[in-house]
C-alpha positions in Angstrom: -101.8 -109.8 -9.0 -100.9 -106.8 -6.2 -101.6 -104.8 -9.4 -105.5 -106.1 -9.7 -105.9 -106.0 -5.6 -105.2 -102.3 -6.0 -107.6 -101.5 -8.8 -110.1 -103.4 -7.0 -109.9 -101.5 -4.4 -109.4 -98.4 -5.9 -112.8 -99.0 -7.7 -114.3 -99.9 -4.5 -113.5 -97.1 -2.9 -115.3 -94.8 -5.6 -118.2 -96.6 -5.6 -118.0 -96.1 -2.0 -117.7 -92.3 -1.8 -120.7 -90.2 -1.9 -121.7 -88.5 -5.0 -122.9 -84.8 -5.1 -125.0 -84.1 -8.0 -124.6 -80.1 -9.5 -126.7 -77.7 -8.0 -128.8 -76.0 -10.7 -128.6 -72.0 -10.6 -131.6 -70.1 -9.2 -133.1 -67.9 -11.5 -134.2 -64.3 -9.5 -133.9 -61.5 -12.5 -133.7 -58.3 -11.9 -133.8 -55.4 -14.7 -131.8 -52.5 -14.4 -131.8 -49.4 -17.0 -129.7 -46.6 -17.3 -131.8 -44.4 -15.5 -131.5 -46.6 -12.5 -128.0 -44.7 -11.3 -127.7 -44.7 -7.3 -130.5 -47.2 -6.7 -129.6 -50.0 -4.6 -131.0 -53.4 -4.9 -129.6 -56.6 -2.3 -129.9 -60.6 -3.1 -129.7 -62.5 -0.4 -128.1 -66.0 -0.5 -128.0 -69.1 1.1 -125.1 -71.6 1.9 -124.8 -75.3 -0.2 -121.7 -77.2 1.6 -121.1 -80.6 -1.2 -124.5 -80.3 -2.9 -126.4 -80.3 1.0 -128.1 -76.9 1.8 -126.2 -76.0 4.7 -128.5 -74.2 8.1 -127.0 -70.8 9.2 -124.9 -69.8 6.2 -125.7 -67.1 4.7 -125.0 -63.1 3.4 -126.1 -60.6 1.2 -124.8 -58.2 -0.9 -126.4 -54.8 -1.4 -125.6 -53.8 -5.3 -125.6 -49.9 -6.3 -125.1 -48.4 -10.2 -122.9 -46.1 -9.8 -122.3 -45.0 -13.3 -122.8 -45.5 -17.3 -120.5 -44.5 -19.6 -121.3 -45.9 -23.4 -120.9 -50.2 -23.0 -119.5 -49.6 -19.7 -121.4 -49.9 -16.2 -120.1 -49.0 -12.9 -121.4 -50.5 -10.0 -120.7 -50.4 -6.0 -121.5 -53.3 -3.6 -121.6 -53.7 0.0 -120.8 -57.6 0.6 -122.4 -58.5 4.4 -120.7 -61.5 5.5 -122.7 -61.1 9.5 -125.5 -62.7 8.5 -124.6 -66.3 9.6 -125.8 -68.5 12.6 -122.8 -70.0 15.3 -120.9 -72.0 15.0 -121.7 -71.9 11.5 -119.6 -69.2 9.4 -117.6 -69.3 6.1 -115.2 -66.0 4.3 -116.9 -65.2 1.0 -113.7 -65.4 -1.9 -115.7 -64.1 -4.5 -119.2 -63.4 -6.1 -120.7 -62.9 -9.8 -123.8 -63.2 -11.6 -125.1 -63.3 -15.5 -126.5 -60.4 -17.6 -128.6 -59.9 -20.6 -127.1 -58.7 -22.8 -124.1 -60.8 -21.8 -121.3 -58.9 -19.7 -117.9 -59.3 -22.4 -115.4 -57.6 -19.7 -115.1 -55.9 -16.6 -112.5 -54.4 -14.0 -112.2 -55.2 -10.6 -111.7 -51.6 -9.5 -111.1 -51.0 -5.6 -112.2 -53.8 -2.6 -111.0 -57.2 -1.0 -111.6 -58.8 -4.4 -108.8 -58.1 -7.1 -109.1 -60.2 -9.9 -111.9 -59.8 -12.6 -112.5 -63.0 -14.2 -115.2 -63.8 -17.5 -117.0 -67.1 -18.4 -116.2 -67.5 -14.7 -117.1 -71.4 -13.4 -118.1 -72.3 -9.7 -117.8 -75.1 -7.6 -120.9 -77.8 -7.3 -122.8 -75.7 -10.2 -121.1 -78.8 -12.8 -118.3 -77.7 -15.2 -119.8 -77.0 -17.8 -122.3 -74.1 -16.3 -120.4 -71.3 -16.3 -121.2 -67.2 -15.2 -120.6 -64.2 -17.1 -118.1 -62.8 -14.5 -117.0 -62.8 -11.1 -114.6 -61.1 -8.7 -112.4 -62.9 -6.5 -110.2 -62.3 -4.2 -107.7 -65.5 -5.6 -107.2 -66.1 -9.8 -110.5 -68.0 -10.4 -113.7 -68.5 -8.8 -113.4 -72.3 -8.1 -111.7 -72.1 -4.7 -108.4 -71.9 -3.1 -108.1 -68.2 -2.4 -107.1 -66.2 0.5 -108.3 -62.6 1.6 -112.0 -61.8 0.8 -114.4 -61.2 3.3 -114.1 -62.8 6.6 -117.1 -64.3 8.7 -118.9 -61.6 10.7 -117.6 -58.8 8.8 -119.0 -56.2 5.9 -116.9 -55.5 3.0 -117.0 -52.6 -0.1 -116.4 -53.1 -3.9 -116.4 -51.5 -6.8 -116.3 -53.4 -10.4 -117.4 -52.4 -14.0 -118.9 -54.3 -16.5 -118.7 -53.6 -19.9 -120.9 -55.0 -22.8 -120.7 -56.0 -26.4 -122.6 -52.6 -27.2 -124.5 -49.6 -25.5 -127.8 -50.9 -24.0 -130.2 -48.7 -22.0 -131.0 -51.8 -20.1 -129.9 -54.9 -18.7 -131.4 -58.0 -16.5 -129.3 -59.0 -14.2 -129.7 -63.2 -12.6 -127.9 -66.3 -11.7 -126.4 -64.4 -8.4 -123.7 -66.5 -6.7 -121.2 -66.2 -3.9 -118.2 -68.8 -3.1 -118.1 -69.5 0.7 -114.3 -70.6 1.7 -113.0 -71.3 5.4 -116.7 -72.8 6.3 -117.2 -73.4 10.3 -119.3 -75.6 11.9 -120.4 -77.6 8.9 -120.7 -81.6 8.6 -120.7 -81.7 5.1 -117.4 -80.0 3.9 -115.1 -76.7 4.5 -116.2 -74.8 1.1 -119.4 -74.2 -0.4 -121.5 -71.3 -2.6 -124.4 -69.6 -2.0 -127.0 -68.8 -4.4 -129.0 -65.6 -4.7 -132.5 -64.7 -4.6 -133.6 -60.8 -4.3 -134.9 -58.5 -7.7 -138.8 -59.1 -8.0 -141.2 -57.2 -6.3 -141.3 -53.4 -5.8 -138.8 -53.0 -9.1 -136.3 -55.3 -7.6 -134.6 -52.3 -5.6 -134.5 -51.2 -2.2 -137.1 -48.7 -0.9 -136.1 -45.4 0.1 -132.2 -45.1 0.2 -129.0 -45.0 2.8 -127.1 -41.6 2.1 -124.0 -41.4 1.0 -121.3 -40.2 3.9 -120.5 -37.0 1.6 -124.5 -36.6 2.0 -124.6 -37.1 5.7 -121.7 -34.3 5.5 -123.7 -31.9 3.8 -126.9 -32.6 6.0 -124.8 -32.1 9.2 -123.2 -28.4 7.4 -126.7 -27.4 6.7 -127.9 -28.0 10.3 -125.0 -26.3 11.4 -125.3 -22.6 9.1 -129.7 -22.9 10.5 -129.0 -23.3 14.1 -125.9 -20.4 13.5 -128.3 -18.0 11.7 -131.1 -18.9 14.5 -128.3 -17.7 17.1 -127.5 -14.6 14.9 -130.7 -13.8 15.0 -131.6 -14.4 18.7 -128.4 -12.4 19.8 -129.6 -8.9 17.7 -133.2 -9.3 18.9 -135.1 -10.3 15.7 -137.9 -12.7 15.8 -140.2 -14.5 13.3 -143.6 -14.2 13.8 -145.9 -12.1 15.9 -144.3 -10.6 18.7 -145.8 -10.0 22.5 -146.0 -6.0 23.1 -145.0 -6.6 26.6 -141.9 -8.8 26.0 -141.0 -6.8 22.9 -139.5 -4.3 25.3 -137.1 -6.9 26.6 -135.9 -7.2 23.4 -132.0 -6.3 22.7 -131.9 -3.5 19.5 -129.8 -4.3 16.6 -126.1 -4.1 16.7 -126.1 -3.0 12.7 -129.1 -0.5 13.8 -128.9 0.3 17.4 -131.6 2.6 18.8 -130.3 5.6 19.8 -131.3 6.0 23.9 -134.1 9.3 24.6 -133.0 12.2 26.2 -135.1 12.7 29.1 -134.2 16.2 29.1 -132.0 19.3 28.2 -129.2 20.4 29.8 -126.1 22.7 29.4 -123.3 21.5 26.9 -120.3 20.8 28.4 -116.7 21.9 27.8 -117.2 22.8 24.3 -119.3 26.0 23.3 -121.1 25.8 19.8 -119.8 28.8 17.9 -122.9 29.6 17.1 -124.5 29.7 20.4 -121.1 30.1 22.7 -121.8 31.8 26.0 -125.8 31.8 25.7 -126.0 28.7 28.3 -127.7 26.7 25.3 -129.2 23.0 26.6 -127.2 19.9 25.3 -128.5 16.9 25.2 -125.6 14.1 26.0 -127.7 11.4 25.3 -127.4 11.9 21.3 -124.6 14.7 21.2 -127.3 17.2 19.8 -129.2 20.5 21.0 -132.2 19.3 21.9 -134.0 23.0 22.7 -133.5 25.9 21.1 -131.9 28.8 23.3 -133.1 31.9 24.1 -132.6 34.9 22.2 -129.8 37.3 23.5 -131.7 40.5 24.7 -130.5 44.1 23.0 
C-alpha cells in the first residue's frame, strides 16, 4: 500500500513539474576560405535559462583564422563575457559551432578552455542534436565545469580544427556558448546562448584591430621619423623652400661645417713658412692659410 502512495505521488509530482521543450539551433552561416587568414568575424549570442530566453545575458566572441596548414585550421578567439545587464550575469564554460565540411578533430591549444571535445552535445538543445566540436573548460560541454570565463571579463583562445580532407573553404553555423554560474535569473542557474553574426558585408568585421606586435612596430616607426626630423633640425637641413632671411640663422653641417671668412690678412704667428720666413707674409688665422701673396724681397 505505502508502496502505491509513493508511486502516486511520484507521478504527481512529474506531471507537476514544468516541462522545457529543446531549443532548436539558430542557423547564421558564415563562409570562410583559405584566403580569409587574419580576418576577424564576431557572433553575438543571447542567453536561454530552462528553454525561457533570459533579458540581459549575453556575449560575443570575436573569431580570427590564424592559420592553414593542409586539413588543419588554426583559429584565435576573443570570448567577451562584459556584455551582460545587472544583476543578470553567467561564466561562459565552453563554446563550439558546426562546419561544412564537418570538423573530424581539433586541439584546444592555449586559453581558459582545455579540453577539445567532437560530436559535442549541449544542454536544452535535446540529446540527440549534437555540434561538431566545442571547447570547454570541464570534460564535456553539458555543464558542471569550473574555470572558463567569468562574468564581466574578456578571455583569449586558440583551437584548431582539422577536417576529413584539405578544403579551400568552409561554412561555419550553429554558434553556441554554455552559460554556467548564472546571476539574477528566475528561471534556473545554467543556460546557453545561441549565436547570430556572419551575413552581411562577407560575414567579417570591417577594417581590423592590430595585432600588439603591430602596434609595436607602428610606435618604432614613429619613433626613427621624429629621431631623423631631430637629426635633421639639429644640422640645419630643411625640406622645402627656404626663407633667404632666416636661412642665415641656420646652423651649418656638423659632417660639412662652413669654414668661417677671413675678414682680413695678417702676420703669421710663431711659426715662419720656410718658404716665405722673415718676409712678414699675411696669415690668415681664420683658415690656417696665406691669404695674400707677399711682397717680393728687393735686390
Amino acid at each position: 500500500m505505502n508502496k502505491l502512495i509513493y508511486a502516486l505521488a511520484g507521478s504527481a509530482m512529474m506531471l507537476a513539474a514544468p516541462a522545457f521543450a529543446s531549443v532548436p539551433l539558430v542557423s547564421s552561416p558564415i563562409t570562410v576560405t583559405t584566403a580569409d587568414i587574419n580576418k576577424n568575424f564576431t557572433y553575438n549570442f543571447n542567453g536561454i535559462v530552462e528553454g525561457q530566453d533570459q533579458a540581459g545575458l549575453e556575449s560575443a566572441i570575436t573569431f580570427r583564422l590564424t592559420g592553414v596548414n593542409g586539413n588543419v585550421w588554426t583559429f584565435a578567439a576573443r570570448v567577451d563575457n562584459t556584455l551582460s545587464t545587472d544583476p543578470v550575469g553567467g561564466r561562459i564554460t565552453g563554446f563550439g559551432f558546426d562546419g561544412s565540411p564537418a570538423i573530424t578533430g581539433g586541439q584546444a591549444l592555449a586559453g581558459p578552455f582545455g579540453t577539445f571535445v567532437t560530436n559535442a552535445g549541449f544542454p536544452q538543445i535535446g540529446g540527440q542534436t549534437r555540434i561538431d566540436f566545442c571547447v570547454t573548460s570541464g570534460s564535456n560541454c553539458q555543464g558542471g565545469a569550473g574555470g572558463g570565463v567569468a562574468d564581466d571579463l574578456t578571455g583569449f583562445q586558440t583551437f584548431e580544427l582539422s577536417f576529413g580532407s584539405s578544403p579551400l573553404s568552409v561554412t561555419f553555423d550553429n554558434f553556441i556558448v554554455r552559460y554556467q554560474s548564472i546571476t539574477g535569473s528566475q528561471f534556473g542557474s545554467s543556460g546557453i546562448g545561441l549565436g547570430t553574426g556572419g551575413g552581411g558585408n562577407g560575414g567579417f568585421d570591417p577594417g581590423g584591430i592590430p595585432e600588439p606586435s603591430s602596434w609595436a612596430m607602428l610606435i618604432a616607426g614613429f619613433g626613427l621619423v621624429g629621431a631623423v626630423a631631430r637629426r635633421r633640425k639639429a644640422s640645419g637641413l630643411t625640406v622645402g623652400p627656404v626663407d633667404p632671411e632666416a636661412q642665415s640663422t641656420l646652423k651649418p653641417s656638423r659632417r660639412s661645417p662652413a669654414r668661417p671668412r677671413c675678414t682680413g690678412c695678417g702676420p703669421r704667428p710663431n711659426r715662419a713658412s720656410p718658404s716665405r720666413a722673415g718676409t712678414g707674409a699675411p696669415w690668415c688665422p681664420a683658415d690656417r692659410r696665406w691669404r695674400c701673396v707677399p711682397p717680393r724681397r728687393s735686390s
